[in-house]
N, C-alpha and C positions, 0 to 999 in steps of 0.2 A: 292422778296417781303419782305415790312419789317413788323416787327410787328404787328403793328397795320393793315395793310391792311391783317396779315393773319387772328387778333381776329372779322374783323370785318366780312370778309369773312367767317368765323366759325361758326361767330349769325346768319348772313343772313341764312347761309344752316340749321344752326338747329330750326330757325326758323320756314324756308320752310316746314323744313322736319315734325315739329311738327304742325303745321297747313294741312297740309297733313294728316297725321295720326288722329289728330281729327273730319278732317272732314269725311275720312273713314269712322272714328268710329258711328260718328253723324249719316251719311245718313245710315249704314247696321242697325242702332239701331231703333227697333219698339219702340212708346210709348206705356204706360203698359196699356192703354185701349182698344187697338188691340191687344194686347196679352194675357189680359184676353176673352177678346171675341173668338178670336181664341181657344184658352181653352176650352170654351164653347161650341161652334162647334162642336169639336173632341169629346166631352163627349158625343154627338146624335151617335158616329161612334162606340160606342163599347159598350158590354151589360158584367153586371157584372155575373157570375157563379156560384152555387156551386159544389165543390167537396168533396168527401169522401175522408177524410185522409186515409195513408196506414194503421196505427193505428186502425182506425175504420172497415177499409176494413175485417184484420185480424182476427179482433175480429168477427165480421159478420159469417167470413168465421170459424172459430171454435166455433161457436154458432151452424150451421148447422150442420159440423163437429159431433160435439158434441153429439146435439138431434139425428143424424143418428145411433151413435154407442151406444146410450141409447137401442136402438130398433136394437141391432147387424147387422145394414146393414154395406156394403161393398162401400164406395162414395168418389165420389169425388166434389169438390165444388169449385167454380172459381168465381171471383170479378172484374164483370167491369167497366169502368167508365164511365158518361156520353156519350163518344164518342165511349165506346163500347171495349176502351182500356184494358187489362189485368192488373188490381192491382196486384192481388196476387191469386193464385190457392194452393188448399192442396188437395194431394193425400191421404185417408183413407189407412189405413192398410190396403191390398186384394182386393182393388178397383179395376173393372176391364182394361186395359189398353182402350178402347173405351170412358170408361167416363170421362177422363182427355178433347179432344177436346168438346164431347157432353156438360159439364158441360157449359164451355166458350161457343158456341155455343148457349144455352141456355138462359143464364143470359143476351150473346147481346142481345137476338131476346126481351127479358123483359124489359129494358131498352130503346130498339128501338120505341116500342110500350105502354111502361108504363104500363103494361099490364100483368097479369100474363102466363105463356106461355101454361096453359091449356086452357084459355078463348080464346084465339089466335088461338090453333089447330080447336077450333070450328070453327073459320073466315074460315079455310081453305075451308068445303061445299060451301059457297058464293065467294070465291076467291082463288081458288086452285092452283093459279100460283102466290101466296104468296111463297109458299116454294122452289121456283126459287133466292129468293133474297140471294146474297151470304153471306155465315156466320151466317143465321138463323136455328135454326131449332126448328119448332113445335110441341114439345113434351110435356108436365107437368113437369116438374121440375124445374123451371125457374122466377124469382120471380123481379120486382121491386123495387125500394130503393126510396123512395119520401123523398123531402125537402117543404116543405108550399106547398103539392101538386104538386112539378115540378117531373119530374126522376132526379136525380143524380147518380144510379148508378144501376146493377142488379146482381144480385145472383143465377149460376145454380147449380143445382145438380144433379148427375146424377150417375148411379152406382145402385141403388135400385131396387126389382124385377116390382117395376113398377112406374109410372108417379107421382100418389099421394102421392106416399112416397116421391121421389124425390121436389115434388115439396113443402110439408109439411117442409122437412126440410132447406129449399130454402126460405121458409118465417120464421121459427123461427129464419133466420140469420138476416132477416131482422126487426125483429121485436126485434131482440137485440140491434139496433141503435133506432130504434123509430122516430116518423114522426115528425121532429123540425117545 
């Protein structure tokens, strides 16, 4: 082959090859009016959320903390998140080993229901196979965290010689964040 038959044989192929490739490119490439629309679509597929930083969590959780040991009880206080998740739990000094789960237990059932968890023990007379639901429990100590009125997140406490107490200091945690 001489020369020239191999430069010309060279363009053909890269030719080919690049008109190939463009046209690849061409047909897999959406125009950008179907791909904002597309865009728009998926935006009906997903809801945005709020959450309580761990930050805020903490704070919450030594606000109750806190109010508990002003009044020498013995508590423990757990923080959890919309989905009911464990943020952050604090064990009082002398707490008794029961209220580390009770507390978390607690704060889910608060959150679950937006509701504070003594309002809730009352539901139980009208619906008493409420407290069949795994991970609840209907006790006073257990307190919701609202954002514009949603739940974002719940605060139990629990450890105190009774429900009101737990549950008083279960809303001073919460009312250390405040209702944005």
């Amino acid at each position: 082959m001489n020369t020239r038959t191999r430069v010309l044989t060279g363009t053909a192929l890269a030719v080919a090859l690049g008109a190939g490739t463009f046209g690849a490119v061409s047909a897999s490439a959406t125009p950008a009016p179907v791909q904002a629309a597309a865009k728009k679509d998926d935006d009906r597929n997903f809801t945005t959320s709020t959450h309580l930083t761990v930050d805020a969590a903490t704070r919450a959780a030594q606000a109750a903390l806190h109010a508990a040991e002003k009044e020498n009880q013995k508590v423990t206080v757990a923080v959890v998140d919309r989905n009911g998740n464990t943020i952050v739990t604090l064990r009082g000094d002398g707490a008794g080993p029961q209220s580390y789960e009770s507390a978390q237990r607690k704060a889910f059932t608060a959150v679950s229901w937006n509701a504070p968890t003594s309002v809730l023990a009352g539901r139980l007379a009208q619906t008493p196979n409420l407290k069949d639901i795994p991970g609840t429990l209907f006790l006073a100590g257990g307190s919701p965290v609202q954002a514009k009125g949603a739940p974002v997140a719940g605060i139990g406490v629990a450890g105190a010689p009774s429900g009101d107490l737990d549950e008083k200091f279960a809303k001073a945690g919460a009312d250390a964040l405040g209702d944005k």
